[in-house]
C-alpha positions, 0 to 999 in steps of 0.5 A: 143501145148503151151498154152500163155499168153499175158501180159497187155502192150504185142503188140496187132499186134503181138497177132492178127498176130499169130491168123491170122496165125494160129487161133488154137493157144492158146493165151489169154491176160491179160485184156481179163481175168480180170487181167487188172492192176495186177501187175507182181507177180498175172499175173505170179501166174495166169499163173502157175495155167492156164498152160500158158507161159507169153509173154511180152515186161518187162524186167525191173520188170516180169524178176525179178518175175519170177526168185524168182518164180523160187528159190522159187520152185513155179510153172512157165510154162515159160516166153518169153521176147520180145524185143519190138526193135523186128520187128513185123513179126518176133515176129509173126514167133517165137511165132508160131514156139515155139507154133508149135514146143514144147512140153508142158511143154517144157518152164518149169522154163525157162525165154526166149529172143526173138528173139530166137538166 
């Protein structure tokens, strides 16, 4: 199951709607971990050394970092943008299907949109 990381700003009722729903999903944030206020370059390394796929609403500077991430050749288990436009309960359902649904490793290097469309 796909391990993930929460970002500082992330929507706290979407992180509790997804344990709500199924509480073995893997889900940490960012502030639980001693990260609070770290900027965007830490939070993308400590994600790659704890095998854990960002979840954030920063498109305008996380998506950059984990672009140069990416060419540089560095590790980046994956990262999924979430528009905050995006209704709760259907960040809830998205988020549980890619966490039920994928192979570890799937999101490798890969930056996402949810919703998935």
């Amino acid at each position: 199951m796909v391990r993930f990381l929460a970002d500082e700003n992330f929507n706290n009722q979407i992180v509790r709607g997804i344990l709500r729903r199924n509480p073995n999903v893997d889900i940490v944030r960012v502030q639980d971990m001693g990260l609070s206020e770290a900027d965007d370059p830490t939070v993308l390394e400590w994600a790659a050394q704890h095998n854990r796929v960002v979840l954030t609403h920063d498109i305008a500077t996380m998506t950059n970092f984990a672009y140069e991430r990416i060419q540089a050749d560095q590790a980046m288990p994956g990262l999924f943008e979430v528009s905050r436009g995006v209704p709760v309960g259907l960040a809830i359902e998205e988020i549980l299907l890619i966490a039920e649904c994928s192979l570890e490793g799937e999101w490798e290097g890969q930056v996402r949109f949810l919703p998935l469309r």
